[in-house]
N, C-alpha and C positions, 0 to 999 in steps of 0.2 A: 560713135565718135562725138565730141563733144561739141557744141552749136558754135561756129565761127564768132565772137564778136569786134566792133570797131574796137580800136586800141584806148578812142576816148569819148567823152562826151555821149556816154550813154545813160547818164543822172536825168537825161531831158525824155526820156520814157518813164513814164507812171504805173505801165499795166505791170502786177505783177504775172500777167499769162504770157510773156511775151517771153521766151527760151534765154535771151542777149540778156535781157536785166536779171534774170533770176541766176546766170550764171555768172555777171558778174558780182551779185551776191554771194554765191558760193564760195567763188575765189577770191574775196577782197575783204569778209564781213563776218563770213559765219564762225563762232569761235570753236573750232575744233578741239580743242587741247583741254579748256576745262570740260567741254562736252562727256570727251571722252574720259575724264578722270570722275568726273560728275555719276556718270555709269558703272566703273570700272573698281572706284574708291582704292583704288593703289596708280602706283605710276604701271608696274608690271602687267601685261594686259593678264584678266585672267577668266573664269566661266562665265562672270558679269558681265563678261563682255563678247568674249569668243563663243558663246554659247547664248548670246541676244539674238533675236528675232527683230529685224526692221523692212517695214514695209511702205514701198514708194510709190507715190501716185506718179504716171507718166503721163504729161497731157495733159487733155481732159477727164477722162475715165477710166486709163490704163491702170489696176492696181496689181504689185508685183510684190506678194508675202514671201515671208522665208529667206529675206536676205541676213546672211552674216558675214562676220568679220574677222581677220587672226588681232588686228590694231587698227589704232587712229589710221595710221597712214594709210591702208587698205581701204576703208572706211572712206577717207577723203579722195581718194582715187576715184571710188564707184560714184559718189556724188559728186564728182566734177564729169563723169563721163555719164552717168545716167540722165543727170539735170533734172532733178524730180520739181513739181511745181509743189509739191510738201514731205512729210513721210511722218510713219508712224512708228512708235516705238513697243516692242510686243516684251512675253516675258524671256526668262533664262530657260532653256530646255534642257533636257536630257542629254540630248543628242543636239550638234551644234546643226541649226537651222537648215544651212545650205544641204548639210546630205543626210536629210530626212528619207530620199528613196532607197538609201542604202540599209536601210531597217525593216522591217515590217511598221507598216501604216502603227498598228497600236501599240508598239515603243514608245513614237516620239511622246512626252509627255512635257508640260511646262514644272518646273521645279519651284523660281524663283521669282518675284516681282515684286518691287516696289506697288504698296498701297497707296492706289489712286481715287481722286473725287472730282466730278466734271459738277458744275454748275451754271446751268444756264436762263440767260433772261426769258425766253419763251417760255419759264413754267411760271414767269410774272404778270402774266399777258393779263389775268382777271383781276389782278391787284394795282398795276402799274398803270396812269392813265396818261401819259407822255409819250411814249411808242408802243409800238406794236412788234409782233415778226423778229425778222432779221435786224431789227435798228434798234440801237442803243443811245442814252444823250448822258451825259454827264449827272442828271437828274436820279434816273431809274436804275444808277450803277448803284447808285445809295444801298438797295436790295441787295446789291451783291457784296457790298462793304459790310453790311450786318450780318452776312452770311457768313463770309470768311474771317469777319470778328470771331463769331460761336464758335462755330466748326473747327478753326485754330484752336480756341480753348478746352474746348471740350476731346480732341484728338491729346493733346499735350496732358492735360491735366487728369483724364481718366482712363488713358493706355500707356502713358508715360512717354510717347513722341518726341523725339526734339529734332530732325531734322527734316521741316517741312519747305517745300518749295511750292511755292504760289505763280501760276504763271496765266498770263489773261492770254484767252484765246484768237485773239486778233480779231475777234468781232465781238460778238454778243456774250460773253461767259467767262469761266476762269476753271482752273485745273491746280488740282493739287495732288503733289509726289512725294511721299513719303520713304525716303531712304534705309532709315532705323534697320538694322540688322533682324529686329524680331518681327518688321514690318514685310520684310524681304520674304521671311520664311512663314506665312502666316498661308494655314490651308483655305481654300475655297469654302469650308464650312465655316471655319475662323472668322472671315472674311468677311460671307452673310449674317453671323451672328451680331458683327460689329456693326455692319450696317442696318441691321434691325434695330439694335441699340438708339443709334441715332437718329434712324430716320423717323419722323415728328408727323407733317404734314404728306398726307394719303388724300387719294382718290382723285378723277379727274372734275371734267368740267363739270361736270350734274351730279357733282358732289357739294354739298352747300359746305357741309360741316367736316373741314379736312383734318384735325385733331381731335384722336380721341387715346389722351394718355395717361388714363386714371383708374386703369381697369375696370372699364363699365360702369362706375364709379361718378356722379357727377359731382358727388359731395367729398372724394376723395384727393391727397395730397399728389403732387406734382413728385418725380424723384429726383433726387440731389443733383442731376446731370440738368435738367430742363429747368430746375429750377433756378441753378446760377444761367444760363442761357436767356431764361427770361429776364436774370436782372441786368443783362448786359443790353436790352434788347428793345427794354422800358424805354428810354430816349432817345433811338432809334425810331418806335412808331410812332409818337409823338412828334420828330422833326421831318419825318418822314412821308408817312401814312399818313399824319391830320393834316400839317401844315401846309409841305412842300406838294404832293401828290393830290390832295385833298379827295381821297376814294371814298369820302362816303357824304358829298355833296348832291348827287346828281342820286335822280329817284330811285335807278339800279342800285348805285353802294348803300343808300336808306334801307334798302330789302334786304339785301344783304348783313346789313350792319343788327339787324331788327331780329331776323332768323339765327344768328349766331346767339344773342343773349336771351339769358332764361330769366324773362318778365311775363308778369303774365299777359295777357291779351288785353285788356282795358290799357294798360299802361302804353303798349303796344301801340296799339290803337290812336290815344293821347299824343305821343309824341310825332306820327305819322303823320295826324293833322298837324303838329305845330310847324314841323317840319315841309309843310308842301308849300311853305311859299320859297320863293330864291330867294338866295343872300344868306341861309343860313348854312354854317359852314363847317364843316368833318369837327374842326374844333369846337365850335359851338355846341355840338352835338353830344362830343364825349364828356362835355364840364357839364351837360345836362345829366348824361349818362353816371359821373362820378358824384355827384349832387345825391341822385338816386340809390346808388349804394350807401353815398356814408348815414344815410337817413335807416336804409335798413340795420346797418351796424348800430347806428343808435338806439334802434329797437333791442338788437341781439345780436351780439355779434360772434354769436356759438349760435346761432340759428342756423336751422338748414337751408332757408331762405335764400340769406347772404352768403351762406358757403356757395351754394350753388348760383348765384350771380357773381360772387367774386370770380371763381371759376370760370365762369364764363368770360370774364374779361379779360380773364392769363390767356384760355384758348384760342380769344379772338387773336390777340395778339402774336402771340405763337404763331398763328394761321397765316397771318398779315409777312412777319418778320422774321422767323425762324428759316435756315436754309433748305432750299428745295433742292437735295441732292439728286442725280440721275443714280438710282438704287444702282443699277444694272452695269454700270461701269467698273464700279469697287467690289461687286461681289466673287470675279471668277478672274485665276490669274492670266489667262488667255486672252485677256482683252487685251486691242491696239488702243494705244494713245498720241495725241499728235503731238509731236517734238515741241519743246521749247525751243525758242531762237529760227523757226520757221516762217515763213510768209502766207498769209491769209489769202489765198489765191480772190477771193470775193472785193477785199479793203485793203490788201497790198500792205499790210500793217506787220511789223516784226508780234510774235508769240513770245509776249517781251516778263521777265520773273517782277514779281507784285510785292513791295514790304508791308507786310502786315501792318504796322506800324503807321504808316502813310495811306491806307486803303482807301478812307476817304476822302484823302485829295486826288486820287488816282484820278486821272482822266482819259478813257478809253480814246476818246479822238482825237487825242492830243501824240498820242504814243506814234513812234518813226514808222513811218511808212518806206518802202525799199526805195522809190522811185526819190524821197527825200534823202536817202540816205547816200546814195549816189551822184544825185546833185552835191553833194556837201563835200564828196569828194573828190569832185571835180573843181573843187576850188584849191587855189591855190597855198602847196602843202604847207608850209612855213610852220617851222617845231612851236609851241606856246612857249611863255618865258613862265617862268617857278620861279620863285625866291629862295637864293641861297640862304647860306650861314648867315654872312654879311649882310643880308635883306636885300643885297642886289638883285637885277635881274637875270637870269642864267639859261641859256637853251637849254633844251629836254631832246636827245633825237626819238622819236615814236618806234615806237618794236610793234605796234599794231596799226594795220590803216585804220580801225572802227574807232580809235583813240581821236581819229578826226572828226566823228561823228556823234550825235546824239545817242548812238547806239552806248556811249561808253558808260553812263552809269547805271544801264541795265546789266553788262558784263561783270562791272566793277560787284555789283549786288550778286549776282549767281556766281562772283568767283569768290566771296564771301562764306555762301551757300556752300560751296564744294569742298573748301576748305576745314570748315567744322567736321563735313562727314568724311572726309580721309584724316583728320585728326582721332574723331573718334573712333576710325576701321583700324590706323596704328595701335591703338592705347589697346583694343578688344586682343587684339592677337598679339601684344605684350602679356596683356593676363591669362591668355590660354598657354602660351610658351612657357611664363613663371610657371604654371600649375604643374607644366610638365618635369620639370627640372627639380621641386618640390617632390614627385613624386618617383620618380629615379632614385633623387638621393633618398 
C-alpha cells in the first residue's frame, strides 16, 4: 500500500529517505509522460517499452529486478505503490521481464539497449586536489566538463550519434544514454569494441603512466579520434590542471609530473632542485617545461628527441584531461542504469539531464534538491503572467505542478531531448514503409 502522507506542508523535510517526501515526489514531480515517450520513442507503447526491465530499490537495501510494464499508466501505478527510494533502468528482452519464469532460465535474453557511459569523480581522486570520495565542488566538476566535452564529440562525430542525453548523477558523476536506433541494436562485442576505441587512460593507482596510445610507439602519431580530443582539451588543462587545481605544485604532482616526461635524468634532476623551494607553481612549471621543448625543436624538430618529449606532453595531458569512462558499464547490454529524473537517496538532489553546451557552468550543488522542490510548492500557486500579443500581461493556467518549480528547465531540456528522438523514430519508419510500397509496386 502506498505510505499515508499529510495533505500539506511536507516541503519542510529534506531527507530524501523519508517514504512521505519521496512520494510526494512521485505524485506531484516526476515527469512521467516524456519519461515514457523518452523509452518508448512512439506514443503507442511498444517492445521498448513493454519488454524493459526496471529495477527498484526498496528501502535501504531491498533490490527488486525484472519489473515491467504494458504502459505509462501501469508504470506509474507501481511507483506510487512501490515508492522505491530510486530504480534502475535494464535493457529490452526477449521475453517481457515480468514472466521470465515462464520460460526456461536460458531464453530470457537482452535484445535491445540504449548505449550507456557512467563517469565518475572518484577516478579523479589522484589528479583532483579540492575533494576527495564522495564529494564534489563546483571546481573539480571542470574534469567532468572536459569529459563530456570529448566523449560528446567524439561519440557524434566517429559513429554518427545524434541523440545523446547527458544526465548528472545527483552526486559525484554523469551518465550518458544514447537512443540512436543503431545504438539500440549494437551487440555486446560492438559494444566492447567501441569502448576499447575510446577508452584512453588505463591502469589503477600504482600505475604512473595511464596512456599508452601509440602502439608501443613513443615516437609514433596519435590517431585522428585523440587527436581532435586533445585539441579540444589543450585549454582545458591549462585552466584547469595548471591554474585552478594547481596538481603539480606540491612535491607528489613534481614526481609525478617529472615520471610522465621523457627528459633525461640531469634535466630531471635540474629542475627538481629548482623546483623544491614553495611558491613555484603547476604554471610556472610547464612554461619551464615548454621553454625546454621549443629549444629542442630548435635544435630539430624531426628529431627523435622532441618527437618523443613532445609526446610526452600530449600524454601527460590526455592522462590529466581525457575522460575516465567506467569501461564496464557500456560494454554488455545487461547492465542496470539509474533513471534520470530520480532522487539521489545520499544529497536528495533530482538526477537532473546536462546541456552539453552549458557544461561548464553546470553546478552540481546548485541543482534541486526534493526537499527544495517541495517547499517551492508549498507556496502559494498563483499562475506566472506571459506577455501576450499586445505585450500585456496575461495568466498562464500550469498543466504541470514541477512548472512551479526549479525542476522546470531541467524537463523543458529532456522534453527537447525526447522530441528529436521520436521525430527521428517517425522519419526512420517513414522510409522503411516507402521502401515497402516501392517494392510492391
Amino acid at each position: 500500500m502506498p505510505v499515508p502522507m499529510p495533505a500539506q506542508g511536507i516541503g519542510h523535510c529534506h531527507s530524501a529517505k523519508s517514504p512521505e517526501v519521496m512520494l510526494a515526489f512521485y505524485r506531484r514531480l516526476f515527469p512521467y509522460k516524456p519519461f515514457f515517450l523518452w523509452l518508448n520513442q512512439e506514443h503507442v507503447p511498444s517492445r521498448l517499452f513493454t519488454h524493459r526491465e526496471f529495477a527498484f530499490t526498496l528501502g535501504e537495501s531491498t533490490y527488486v529486478r525484472y519489473n515491467s510494464f504494458n504502459n505509462v499508466e501501469d508504470f506509474k501505478k507501481e511507483i506510487l505503490r512501490a515508492n522505491p527510494t530510486r530504480f534502475e533502468i535494464g535493457p529490452i528482452y526477449n521475453v517481457r521481464p515480468r514472466d521470465r519464469k515462464s520460460v526456461p532460465q536460458h531464453v530470457l535474453r537482452p535484445e535491445l539497449r540504449e548505449l550507456v557511459f557512467d563517469i565518475d569523480m572518484t577516478d579523479y581522486d589522484e589528479v583532483r586536489t579540492c575533494c576527495s570520495g564522495g564529494n564534489i565542488c563546483r571546481r573539480c566538476w571542470g574534469f567532468i566538463a572536459a569529459a563530456v566535452k570529448v566523449l560528446d564529440q567524439s561519440l557524434r562525430d566517429s559513429f554518427g550519434f545524434k541523440h545523446l542525453l547527458w544526465v548528472y548523477s545527483g552526486r559525484r558523476g554523469i551518465h550518458c544514454w544514447i537512443s540512436d536506433r543503431h545504438a539500440l541494436s549494437l551487440t555486446d562485442d560492438q559494444r566492447r569494441s567501441l569502448v576499447q576505441f575510446l577508452e584512453v587512460v588505463k591502469g589503477g593507482k600504482e600505475v604512473a603512466k595511464k596512456v599508452n596510445v601509440r602502439n608501443g610507439n613513443d615516437i609514433g602519431p596519435l590517431n585522428a579520434n585523440i587527436e581532435h580530443a586533445l585539441d579540444t582539451i589543450k585549454a582545458d588543462f591549462v585552466r584547469i590542471a595548471l591554474m585552478d587545481q594547481n596538481c603539480f605544485a606540491e612535491e607528489k604532482g613534481t614526481e609525478t609530473l617529472l615520471s610522465l616526461l621523457a627528459v633525461d635524468r640531469d634535466t630531471a634532476d635540474s629542475w627538481r632542485r629548482k623546483w623544491s623551494s614553495s611558491g613555484v607553481s603547476s604554471m610556472d612549471k610547464w612554461q619551464e617545461i615548454m621553454s625546454y621543448g621549443a629549444k629542442l625543436m630548435k635544435a630539430g624538430a624531426n628529431s627523435a628527441a622532441f618527437r618523443k618529449f613532445s609526446n610526452s606532453t600530449e600524454d601527460l595531458i590526455l592522462q590529466y584531461m581525457y575522460p575516465r569512462i567506467d569501461a564496464e558499464v557500456s560494454k554488455r547490454r545487461n547492465h542496470l542504469l539509474k533513471s534520470p529524473f530520480v532522487i539521489h537517496p545520499g544529497t536528495g538532489r533530482v538526477c537532473v539531464p546536462v546541456e552539453v553546451s552549458k557544461v561548464d557552468d553546470f553546478e552540481p550543488t546548485a541543482v534541486p534538491t526534493v526537499g527544495q522542490l517541495l517547499r517551492e510548492l508549498d507556496r502559494p500557486a498563483g499562475n506566472p503572467a506571459v506577455k501576450g500579443e499586445d505585450g500585456q500581461d496575461e495568466a498562464r493556467k500550469l498543466e504541470h505542478d514541477y512548472e512551479r518549480t526549479s525542476l522546470k528547465p531541467y524537463i523543458d531540456l529532456f522534453e527537447k531531448h525526447v522530441t528529436a528522438v521520436m521525430r527521428d523514430n517517425r522519419e526512420a519508419k517513414k522510409v522503411v514503409q516507402d521502401s515497402k510500397v516501392s517494392l510492391d509496386f
